[in-house]
KEVEX-311323 format. One record per residue (C-alpha): y, z, x; residue in one letter. Coordinates in steps of 0.25 Angstrom, whole numbers, plus 5000, padded with zeros to 4 digits. Example, Ala and Ser with C-alpha at 12.3 -4.5 7.8 and 13.67 -1.06 7.14 Angstrom:
<pts>
498250315049A/499650295055S/
</pts>
This chain:
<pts>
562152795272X/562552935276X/563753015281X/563353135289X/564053245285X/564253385292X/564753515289X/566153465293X/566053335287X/567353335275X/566753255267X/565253205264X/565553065263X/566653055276X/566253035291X/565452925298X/564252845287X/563152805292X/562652665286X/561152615290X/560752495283X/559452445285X/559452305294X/558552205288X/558052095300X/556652015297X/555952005310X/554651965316X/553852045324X/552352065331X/551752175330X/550252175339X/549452275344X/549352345357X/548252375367X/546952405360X/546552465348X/546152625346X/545452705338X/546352735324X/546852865320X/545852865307X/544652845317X/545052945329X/544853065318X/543752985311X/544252935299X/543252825294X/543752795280X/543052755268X/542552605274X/542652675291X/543752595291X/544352705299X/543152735307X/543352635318X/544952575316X/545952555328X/547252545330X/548152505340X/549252605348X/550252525352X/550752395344X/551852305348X/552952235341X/553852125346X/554652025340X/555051885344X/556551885352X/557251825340X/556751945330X/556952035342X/558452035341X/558352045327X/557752195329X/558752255336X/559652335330X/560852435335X/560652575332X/561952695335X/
</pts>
């Protein structure tokens, strides 16, 4: 909770609040890769690690997530 107070404000706890609450909703969602894998950070500067685990890893730019219609309405959310 807060009240934001100015310099003209007459009193610290009077003027609009401002209550966020946090919104619990249990969805399901997929999340898959896109396009095809590149070159990690750790092995564009060289990084090899103590195994070269790093020496020859990938990652992907882009990802995608998407949720089924149902769980889809669940996500959204009004925001002023």
């Amino acid at each position: 909770m807060r009240v934001p107070a100015t310099a003209k404000s007459k009193s610290l706890l009077g003027g609009s609040w401002e209550l966020c609450l946090p919104a619990v909703r249990d969805v399901a969602l997929t999340v898959s890769s896109v396009g095809k894998a590149v070159e990690s950070w750790q092995a564009s500067i060289g990084l090899e690690g103590l195994k070269k685990e790093f020496k020859t890893s990938t990652r992907f730019r882009r990802w995608a997530v998407s949720a089924n219609d149902a769980d889809a309405v669940r996500l959204h959310m009004e925001y002023i």
